[in-house]
Structure formats: C-alpha cells, structure tokens
Backbone as a printed PyTorch tensor [residue, N CA C, xyz], in Angstrom:
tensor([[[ 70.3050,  96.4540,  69.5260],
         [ 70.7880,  95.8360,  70.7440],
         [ 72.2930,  95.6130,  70.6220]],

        [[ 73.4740,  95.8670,  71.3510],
         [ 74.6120,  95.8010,  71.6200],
         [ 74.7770,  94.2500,  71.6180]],

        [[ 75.9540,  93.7830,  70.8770],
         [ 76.5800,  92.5260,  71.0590],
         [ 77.1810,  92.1820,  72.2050]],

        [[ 76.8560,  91.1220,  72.5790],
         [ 77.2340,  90.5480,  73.6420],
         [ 78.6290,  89.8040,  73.4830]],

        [[ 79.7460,  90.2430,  73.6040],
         [ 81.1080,  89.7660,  74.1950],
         [ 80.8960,  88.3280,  73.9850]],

        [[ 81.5170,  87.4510,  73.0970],
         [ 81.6280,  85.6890,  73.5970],
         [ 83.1120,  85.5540,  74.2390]],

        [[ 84.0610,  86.3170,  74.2820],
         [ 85.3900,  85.5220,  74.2930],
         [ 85.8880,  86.7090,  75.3340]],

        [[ 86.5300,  86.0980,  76.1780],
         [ 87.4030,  86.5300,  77.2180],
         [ 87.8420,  88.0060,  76.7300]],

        [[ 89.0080,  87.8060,  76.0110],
         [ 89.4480,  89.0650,  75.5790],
         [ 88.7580,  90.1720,  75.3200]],

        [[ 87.5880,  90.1650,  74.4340],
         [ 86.3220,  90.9290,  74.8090],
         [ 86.0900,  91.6880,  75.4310]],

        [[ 85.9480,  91.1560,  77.0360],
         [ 84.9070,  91.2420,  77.4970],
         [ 86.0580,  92.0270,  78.7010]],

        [[ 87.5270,  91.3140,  78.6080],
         [ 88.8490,  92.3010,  79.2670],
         [ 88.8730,  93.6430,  78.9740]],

        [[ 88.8390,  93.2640,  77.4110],
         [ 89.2100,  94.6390,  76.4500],
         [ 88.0830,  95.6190,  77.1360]],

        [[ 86.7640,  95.6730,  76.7580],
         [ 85.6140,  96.2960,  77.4120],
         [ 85.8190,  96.9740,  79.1040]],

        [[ 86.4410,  96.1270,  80.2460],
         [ 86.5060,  96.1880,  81.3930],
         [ 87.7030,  97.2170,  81.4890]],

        [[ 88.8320,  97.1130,  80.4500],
         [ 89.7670,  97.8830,  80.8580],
         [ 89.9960,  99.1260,  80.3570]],

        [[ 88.8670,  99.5250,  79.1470],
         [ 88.8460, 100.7650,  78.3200],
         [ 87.6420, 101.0910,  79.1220]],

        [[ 86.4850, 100.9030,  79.9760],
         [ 85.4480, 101.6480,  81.1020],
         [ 86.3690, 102.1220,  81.3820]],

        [[ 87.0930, 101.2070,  82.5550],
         [ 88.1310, 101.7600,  83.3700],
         [ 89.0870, 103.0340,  83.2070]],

        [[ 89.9960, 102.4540,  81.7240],
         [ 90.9350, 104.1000,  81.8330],
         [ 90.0640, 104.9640,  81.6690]],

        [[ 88.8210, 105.0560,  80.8270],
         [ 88.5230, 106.2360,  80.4720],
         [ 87.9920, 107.0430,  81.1050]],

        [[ 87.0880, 105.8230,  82.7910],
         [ 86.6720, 106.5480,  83.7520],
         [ 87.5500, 107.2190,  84.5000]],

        [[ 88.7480, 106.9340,  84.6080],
         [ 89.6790, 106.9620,  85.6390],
         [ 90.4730, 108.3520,  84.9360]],

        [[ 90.2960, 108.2430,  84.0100],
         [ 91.0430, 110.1690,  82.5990],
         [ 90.5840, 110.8470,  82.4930]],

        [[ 88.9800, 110.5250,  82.8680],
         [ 88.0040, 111.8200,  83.3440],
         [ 87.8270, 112.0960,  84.8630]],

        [[ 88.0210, 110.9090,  85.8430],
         [ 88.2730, 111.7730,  86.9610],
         [ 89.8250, 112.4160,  87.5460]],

        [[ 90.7300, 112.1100,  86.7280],
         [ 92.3380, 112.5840,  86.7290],
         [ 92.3330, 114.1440,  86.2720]],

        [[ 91.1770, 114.5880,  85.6640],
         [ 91.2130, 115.5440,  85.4120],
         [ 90.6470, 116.5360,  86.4220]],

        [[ 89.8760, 116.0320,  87.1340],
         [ 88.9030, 117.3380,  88.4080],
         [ 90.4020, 116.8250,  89.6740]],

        [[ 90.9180, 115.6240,  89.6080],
         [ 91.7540, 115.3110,  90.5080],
         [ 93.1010, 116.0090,  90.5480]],

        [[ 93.3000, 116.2890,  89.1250],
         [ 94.6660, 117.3370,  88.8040],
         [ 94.1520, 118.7370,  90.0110]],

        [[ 93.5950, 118.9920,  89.8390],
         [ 92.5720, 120.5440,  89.9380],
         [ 93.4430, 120.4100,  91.8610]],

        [[ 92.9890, 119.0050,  92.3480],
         [ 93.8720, 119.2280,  93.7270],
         [ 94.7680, 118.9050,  93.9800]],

        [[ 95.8040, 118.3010,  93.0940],
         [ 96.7930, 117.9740,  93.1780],
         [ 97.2950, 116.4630,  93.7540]],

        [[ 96.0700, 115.4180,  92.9950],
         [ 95.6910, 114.2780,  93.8230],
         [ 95.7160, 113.0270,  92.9040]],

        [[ 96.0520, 111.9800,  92.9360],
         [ 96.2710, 111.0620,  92.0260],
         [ 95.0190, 110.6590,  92.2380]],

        [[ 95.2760, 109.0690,  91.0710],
         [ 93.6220, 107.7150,  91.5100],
         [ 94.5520, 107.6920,  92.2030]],

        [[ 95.4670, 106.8640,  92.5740],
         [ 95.6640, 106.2110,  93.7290],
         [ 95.7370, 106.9960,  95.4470]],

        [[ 96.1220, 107.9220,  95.1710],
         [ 95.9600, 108.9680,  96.3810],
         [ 94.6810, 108.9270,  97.1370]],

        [[ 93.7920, 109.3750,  95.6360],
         [ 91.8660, 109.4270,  95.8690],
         [ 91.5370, 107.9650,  96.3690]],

        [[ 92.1940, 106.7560,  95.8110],
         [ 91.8850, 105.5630,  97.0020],
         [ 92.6470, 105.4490,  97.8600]],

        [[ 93.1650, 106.0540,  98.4000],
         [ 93.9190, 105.7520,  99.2490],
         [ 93.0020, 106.7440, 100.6040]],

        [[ 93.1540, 107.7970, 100.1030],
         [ 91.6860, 108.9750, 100.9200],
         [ 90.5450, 108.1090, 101.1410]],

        [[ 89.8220, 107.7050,  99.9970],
         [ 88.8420, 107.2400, 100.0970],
         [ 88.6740, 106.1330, 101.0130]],

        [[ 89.5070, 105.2460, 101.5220],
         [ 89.7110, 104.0510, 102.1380],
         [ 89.6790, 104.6610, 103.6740]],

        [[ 91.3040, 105.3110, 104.1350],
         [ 90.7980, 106.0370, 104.9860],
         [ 90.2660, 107.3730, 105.3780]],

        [[ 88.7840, 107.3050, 104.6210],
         [ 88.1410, 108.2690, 105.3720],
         [ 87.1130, 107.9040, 106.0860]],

        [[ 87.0570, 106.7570, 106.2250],
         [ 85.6440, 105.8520, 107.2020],
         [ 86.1920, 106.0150, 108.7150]],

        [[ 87.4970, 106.8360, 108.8580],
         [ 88.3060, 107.0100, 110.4360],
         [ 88.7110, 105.9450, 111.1760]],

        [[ 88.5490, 104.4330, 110.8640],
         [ 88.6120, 103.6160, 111.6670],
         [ 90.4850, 103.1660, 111.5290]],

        [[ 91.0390, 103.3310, 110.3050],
         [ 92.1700, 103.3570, 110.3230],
         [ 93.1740, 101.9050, 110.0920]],

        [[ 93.0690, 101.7930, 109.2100],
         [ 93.5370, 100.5320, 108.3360],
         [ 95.3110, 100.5140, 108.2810]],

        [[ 95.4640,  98.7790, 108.0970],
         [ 96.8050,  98.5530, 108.2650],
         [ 97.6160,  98.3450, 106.8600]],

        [[ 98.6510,  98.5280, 106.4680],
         [ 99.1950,  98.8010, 105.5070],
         [ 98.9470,  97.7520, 104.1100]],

        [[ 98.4920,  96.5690, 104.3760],
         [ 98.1220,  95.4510, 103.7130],
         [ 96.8740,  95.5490, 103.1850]],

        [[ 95.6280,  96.3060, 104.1190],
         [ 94.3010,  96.5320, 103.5220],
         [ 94.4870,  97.7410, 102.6420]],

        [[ 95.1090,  98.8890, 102.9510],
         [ 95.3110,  99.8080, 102.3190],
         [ 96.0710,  99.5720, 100.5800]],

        [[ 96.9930,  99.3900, 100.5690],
         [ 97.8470,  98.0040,  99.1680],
         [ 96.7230,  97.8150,  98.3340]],

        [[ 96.0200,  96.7330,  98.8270],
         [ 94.8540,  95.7250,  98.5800],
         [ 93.7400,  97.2240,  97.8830]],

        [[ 93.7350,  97.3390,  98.9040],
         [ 92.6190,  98.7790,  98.4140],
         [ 92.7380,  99.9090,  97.5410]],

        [[ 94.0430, 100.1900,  96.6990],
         [ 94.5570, 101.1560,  96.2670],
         [ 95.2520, 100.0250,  94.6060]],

        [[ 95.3020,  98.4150,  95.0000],
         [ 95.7530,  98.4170,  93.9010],
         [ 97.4900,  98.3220,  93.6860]],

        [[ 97.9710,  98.8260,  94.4880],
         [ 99.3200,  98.8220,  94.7650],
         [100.1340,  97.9310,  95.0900]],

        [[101.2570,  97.9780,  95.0020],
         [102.6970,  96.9840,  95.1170],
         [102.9410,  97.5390,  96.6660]],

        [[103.7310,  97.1950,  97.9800],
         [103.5100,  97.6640,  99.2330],
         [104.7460,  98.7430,  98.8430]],

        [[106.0330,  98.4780,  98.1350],
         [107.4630,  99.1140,  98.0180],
         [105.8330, 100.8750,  97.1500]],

        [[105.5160, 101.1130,  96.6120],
         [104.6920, 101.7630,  95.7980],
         [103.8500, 102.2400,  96.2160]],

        [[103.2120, 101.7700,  97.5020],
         [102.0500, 102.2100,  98.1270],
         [103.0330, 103.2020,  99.7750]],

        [[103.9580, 102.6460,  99.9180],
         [105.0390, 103.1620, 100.9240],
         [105.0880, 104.4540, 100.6020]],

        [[105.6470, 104.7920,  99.0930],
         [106.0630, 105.7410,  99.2310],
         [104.8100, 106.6540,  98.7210]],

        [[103.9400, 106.5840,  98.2120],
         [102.6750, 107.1010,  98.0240],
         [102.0630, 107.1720,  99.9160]],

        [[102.3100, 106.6550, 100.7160],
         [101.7860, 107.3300, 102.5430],
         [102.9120, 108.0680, 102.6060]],

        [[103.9200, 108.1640, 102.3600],
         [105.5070, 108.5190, 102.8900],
         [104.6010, 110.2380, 102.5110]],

        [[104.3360, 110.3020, 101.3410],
         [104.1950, 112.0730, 100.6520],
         [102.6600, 112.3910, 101.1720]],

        [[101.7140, 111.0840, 101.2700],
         [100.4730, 111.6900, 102.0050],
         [100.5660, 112.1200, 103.4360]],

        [[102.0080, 111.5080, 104.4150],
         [102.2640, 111.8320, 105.4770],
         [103.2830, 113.5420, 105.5880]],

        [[103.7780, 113.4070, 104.6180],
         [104.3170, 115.0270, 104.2860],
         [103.7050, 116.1520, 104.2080]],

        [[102.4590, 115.8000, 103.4610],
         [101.1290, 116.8570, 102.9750],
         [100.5550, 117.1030, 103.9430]],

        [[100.6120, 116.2020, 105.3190],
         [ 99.8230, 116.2800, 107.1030],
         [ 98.4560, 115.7540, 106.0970]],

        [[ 98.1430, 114.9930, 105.2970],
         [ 96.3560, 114.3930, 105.1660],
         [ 96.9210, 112.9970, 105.7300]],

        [[ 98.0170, 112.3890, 105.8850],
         [ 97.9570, 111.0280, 106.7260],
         [ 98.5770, 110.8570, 107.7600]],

        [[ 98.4090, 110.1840, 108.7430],
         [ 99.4330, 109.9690, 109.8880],
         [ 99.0590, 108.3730, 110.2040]],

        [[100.3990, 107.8200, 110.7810],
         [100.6770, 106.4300, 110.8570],
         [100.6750, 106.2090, 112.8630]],

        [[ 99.9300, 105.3080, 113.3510],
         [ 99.9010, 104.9500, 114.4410],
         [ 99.8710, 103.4300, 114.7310]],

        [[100.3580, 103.3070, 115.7550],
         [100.9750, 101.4890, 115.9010],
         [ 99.1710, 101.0120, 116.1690]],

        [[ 99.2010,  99.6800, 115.7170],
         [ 97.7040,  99.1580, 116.0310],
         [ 97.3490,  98.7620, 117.2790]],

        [[ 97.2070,  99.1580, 118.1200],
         [ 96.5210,  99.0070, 119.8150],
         [ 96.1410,  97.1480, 119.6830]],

        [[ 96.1210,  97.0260, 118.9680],
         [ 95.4290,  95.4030, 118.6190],
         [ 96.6130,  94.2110, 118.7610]],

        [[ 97.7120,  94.9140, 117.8740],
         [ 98.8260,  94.0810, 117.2430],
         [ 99.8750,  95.1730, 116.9490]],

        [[101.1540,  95.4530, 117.7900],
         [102.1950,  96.6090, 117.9990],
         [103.0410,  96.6420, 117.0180]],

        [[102.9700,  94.9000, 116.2630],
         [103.8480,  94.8100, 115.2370],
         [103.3580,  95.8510, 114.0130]],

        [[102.2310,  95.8980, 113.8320],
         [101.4430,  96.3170, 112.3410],
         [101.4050,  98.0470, 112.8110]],

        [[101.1540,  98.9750, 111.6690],
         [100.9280, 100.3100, 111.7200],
         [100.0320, 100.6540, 111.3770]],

        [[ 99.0850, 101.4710, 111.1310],
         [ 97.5590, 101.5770, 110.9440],
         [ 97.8630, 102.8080, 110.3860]],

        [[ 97.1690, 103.3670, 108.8940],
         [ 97.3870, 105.0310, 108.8400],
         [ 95.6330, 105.3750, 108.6900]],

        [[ 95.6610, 106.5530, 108.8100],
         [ 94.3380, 107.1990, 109.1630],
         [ 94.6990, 108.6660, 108.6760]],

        [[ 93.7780, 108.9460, 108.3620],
         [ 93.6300, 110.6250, 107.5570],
         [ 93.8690, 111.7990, 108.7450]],

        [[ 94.4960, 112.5770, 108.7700],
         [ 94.3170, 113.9500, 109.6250],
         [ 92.8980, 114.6500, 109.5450]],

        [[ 93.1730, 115.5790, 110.3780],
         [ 91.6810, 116.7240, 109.7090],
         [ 91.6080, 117.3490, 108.4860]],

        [[ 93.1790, 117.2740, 108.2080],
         [ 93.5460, 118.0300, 106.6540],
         [ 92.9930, 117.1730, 105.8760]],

        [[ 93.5990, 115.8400, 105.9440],
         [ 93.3110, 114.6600, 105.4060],
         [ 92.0540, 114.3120, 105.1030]],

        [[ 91.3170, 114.4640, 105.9290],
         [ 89.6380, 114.5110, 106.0670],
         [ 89.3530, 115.8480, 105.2620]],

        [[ 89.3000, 116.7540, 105.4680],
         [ 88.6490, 117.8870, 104.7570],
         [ 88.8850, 117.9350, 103.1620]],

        [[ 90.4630, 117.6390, 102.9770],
         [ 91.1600, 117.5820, 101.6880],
         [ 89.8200, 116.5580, 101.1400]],

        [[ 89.5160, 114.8580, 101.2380],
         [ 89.0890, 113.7770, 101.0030],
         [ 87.9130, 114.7000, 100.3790]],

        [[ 86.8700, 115.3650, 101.4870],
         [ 85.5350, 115.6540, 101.4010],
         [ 85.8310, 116.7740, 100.0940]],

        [[ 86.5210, 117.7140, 100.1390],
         [ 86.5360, 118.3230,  99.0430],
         [ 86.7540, 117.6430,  97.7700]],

        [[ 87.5090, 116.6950,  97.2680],
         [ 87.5570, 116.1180,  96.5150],
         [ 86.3910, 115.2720,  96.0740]],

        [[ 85.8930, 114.5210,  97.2880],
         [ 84.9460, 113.4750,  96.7820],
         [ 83.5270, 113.9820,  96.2320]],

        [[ 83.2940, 115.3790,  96.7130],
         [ 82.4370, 116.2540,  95.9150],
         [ 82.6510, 116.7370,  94.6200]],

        [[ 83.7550, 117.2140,  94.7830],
         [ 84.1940, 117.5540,  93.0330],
         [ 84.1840, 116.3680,  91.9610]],

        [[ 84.6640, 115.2830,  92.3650],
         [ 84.7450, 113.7590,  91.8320],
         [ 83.2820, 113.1220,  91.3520]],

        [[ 82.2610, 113.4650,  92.6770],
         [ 80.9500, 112.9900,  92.8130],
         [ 79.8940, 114.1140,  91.3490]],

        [[ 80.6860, 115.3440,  91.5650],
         [ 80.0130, 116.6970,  90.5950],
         [ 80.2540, 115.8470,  89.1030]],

        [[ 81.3950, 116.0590,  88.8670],
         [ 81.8880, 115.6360,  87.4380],
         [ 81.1030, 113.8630,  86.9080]],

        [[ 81.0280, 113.6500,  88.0780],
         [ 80.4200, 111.9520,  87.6280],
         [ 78.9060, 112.0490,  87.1620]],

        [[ 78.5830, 113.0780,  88.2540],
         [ 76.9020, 113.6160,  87.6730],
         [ 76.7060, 113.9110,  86.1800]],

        [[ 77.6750, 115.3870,  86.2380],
         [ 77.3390, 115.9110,  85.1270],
         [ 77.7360, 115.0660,  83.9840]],

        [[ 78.2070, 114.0660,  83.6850],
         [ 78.6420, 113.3180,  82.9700],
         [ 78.0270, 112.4150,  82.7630]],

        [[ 77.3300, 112.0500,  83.4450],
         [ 75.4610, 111.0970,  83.6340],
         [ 76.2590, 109.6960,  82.5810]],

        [[ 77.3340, 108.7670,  82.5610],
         [ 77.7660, 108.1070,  82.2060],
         [ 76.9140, 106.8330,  82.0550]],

        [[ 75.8750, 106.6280,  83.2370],
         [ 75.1680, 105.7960,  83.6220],
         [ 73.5200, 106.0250,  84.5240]],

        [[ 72.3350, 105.3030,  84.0830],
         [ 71.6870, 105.7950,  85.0850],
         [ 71.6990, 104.9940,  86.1790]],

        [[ 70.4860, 105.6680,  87.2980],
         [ 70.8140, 105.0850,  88.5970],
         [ 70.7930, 103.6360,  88.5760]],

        [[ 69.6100, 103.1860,  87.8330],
         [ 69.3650, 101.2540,  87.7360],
         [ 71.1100, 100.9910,  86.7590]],

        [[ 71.2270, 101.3380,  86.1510],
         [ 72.4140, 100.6320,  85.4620],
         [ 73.5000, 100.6400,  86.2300]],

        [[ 74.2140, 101.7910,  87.1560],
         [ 74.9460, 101.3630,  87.9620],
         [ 74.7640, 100.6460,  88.7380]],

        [[ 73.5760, 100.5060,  89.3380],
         [ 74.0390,  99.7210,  90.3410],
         [ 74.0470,  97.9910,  90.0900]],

        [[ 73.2240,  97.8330,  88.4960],
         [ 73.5050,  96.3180,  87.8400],
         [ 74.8650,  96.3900,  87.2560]],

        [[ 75.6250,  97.4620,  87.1870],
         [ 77.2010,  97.1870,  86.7080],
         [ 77.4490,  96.7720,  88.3280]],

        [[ 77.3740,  97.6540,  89.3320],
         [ 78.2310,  97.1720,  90.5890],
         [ 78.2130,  96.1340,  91.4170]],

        [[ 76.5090,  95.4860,  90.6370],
         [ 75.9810,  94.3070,  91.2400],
         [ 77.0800,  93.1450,  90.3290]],

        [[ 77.1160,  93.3470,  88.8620],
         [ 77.6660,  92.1250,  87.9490],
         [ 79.2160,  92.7720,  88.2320]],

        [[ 79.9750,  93.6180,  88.0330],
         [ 81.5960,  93.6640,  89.0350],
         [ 81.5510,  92.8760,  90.0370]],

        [[ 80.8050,  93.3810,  90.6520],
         [ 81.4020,  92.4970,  92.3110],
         [ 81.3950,  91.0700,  91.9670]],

        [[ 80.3210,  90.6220,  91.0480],
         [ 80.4520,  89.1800,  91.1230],
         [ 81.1780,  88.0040,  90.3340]],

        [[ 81.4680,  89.3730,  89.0590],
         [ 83.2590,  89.0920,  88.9500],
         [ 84.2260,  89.2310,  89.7310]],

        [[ 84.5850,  89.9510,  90.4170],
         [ 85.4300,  89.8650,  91.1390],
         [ 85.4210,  89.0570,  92.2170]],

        [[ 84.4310,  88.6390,  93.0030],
         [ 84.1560,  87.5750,  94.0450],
         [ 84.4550,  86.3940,  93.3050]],

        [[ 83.8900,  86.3380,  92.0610],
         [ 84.5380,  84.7850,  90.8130],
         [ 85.9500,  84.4660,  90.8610]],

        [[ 86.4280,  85.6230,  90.2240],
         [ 88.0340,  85.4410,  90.4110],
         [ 88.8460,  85.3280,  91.6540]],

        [[ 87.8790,  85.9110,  92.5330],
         [ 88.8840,  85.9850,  93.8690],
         [ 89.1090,  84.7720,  94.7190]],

        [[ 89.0140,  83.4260,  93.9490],
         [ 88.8400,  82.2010,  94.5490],
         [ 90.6730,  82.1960,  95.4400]],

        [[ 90.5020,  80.8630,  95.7450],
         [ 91.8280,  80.4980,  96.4480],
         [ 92.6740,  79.9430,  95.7700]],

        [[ 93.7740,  80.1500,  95.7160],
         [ 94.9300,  79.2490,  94.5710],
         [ 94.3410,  77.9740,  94.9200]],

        [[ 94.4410,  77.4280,  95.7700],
         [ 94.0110,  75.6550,  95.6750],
         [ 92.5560,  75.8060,  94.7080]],

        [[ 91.5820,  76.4900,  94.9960],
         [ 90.4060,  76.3140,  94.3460],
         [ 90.2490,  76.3670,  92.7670]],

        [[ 91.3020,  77.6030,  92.3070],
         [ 91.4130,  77.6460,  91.3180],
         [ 92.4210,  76.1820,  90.4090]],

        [[ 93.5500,  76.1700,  91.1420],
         [ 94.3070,  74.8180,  90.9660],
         [ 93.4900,  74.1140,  90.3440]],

        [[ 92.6710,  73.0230,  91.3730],
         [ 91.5530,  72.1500,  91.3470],
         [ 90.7700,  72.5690,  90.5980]],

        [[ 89.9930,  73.8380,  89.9620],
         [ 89.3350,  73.7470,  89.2220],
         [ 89.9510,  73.0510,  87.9040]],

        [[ 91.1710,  73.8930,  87.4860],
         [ 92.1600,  73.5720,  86.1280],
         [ 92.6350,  72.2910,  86.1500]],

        [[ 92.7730,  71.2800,  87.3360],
         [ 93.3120,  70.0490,  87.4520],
         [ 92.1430,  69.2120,  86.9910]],

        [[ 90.3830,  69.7290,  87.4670],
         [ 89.5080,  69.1590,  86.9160],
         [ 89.2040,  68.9420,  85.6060]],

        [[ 89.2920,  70.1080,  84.9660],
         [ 89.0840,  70.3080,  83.8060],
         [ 90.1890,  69.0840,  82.6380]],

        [[ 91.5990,  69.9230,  83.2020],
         [ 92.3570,  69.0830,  82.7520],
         [ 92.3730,  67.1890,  82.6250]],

        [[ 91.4180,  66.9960,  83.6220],
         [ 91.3240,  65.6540,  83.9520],
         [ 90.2640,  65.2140,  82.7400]],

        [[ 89.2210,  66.0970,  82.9240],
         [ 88.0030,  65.9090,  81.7080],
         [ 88.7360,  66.0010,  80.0030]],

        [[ 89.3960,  66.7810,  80.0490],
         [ 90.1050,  66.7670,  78.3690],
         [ 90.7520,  65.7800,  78.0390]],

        [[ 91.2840,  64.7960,  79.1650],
         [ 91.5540,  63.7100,  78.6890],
         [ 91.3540,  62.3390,  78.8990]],

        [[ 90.3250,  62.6760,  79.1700],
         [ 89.2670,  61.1680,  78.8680],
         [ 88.9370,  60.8230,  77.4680]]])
C-alpha cells in the first residue's frame, strides 16, 4: 500500500510532479500542431462557442492578463480567435474561436484525448476520484481573503491561550 503524504510539502511536491509530467507528455502530441498548454486551454475554454471575456479566459488558462494578451494577440493572427465587444456590457471584449479555431481545437483534442488513452495513466474509477478529490481541493483553497484571514486570526487566537 502507498504512503500516505502527512505534511503539506508532500502532498505539493506529489500535485506538482502529476502535473509537469502530465502536461510533458501532452506538449509532446501538442508540438505535432504547433500548440502550447496554454493555447490548448485557451481552445479548450473557448470551444463551448458561447464566448468568454478576457478575465474568465486568464482565470482559465492560468495566466497573468499582460501574458494571456499576448498569447489571443497570436491566436488572433493564426484566424483560430476573434475578439467581439460583449452585447451585455460594451466595455468588456469576449473572444471566441473561428471555424479554424474550432476545427484546429477538435483536431487537437483528439490527438490529446488518443495519447491520454494509450497511456492508460489512470483507470476510469480513479480518475474520476482524482477529479472528484482536485476539485475539492481547489474549492478548499478557493475561499475568500476575509475567510481565509479569519480562519488564521482564529487559529492565531487559539495558540495563544
């Protein structure tokens, strides 16, 4: 039976070596189109067509906005993105995939989806108890600065009693 992680660092260390190593094996079918991770989330985000504003996109890719700018600036060069004002709110810009954009995505996310198969990294029950226990790390951490504050102000309060 595999040891179970007690200490933070651990359990980081673990989260962030999945990560590159998943992310160095799909950089490699992703070279093949000439497509970063961040590109491939950035596709991946908008390819649901509904067409997201520059802040969800950031958020979704992981990115700094000065970083994610110029990463749409070259997806808008390639014709896979185009930028349209939000019908909602004139201030904000919304980008959305072309047809190139779309077709490019689908080709990729098959080749991406192939290599993940053949690589059987995980079975079907285990992913989806990794994607079930991720998310609920990440919903953990994703508290509110005040919440988190207050948690550490609590604590802090208890250590010195």
């Amino acid at each position: 039976m595999a040891r179970r992680p007690r200490r933070p660092e651990e359990l980081l260390h673990l989260l962030t070596r999945a990560e590159r190593l998943s992310a160095e094996r799909i950089r490699s079918v992703l070279d093949e189109f000439g497509c970063s991770v961040e590109a491939w989330r950035v596709l991946g985000l908008l390819s649901d067509g509904a067409g997201h504003n520059m802040t969800a996109v950031a958020d979704h890719a992981f990115l700094p906005a000065p970083t994610l700018t110029k990463l749409v600036d070259q997806l808008v060069d390639d014709n896979l993105v185009f930028r349209r004002v939000d019908p909602a709110d004139r201030r904000r810009v919304l980008a959305q995939l072309t047809p190139r954009g779309l077709e490019r995505w689908q080709q990729v996310s098959r080749a991406v989806r192939a290599e993940w198969a053949e690589a059987e990294p995980l079975t079907p029950g285990d992913e989806d108890a990794l994607r079930t226990l991720l998310a609920r790390l990440g919903d953990a951490w994703e508290e509110t600065p005040e919440g988190i504050t207050r948690a550490r102000a609590g604590r802090a309060v208890e250590r010195g009693r």
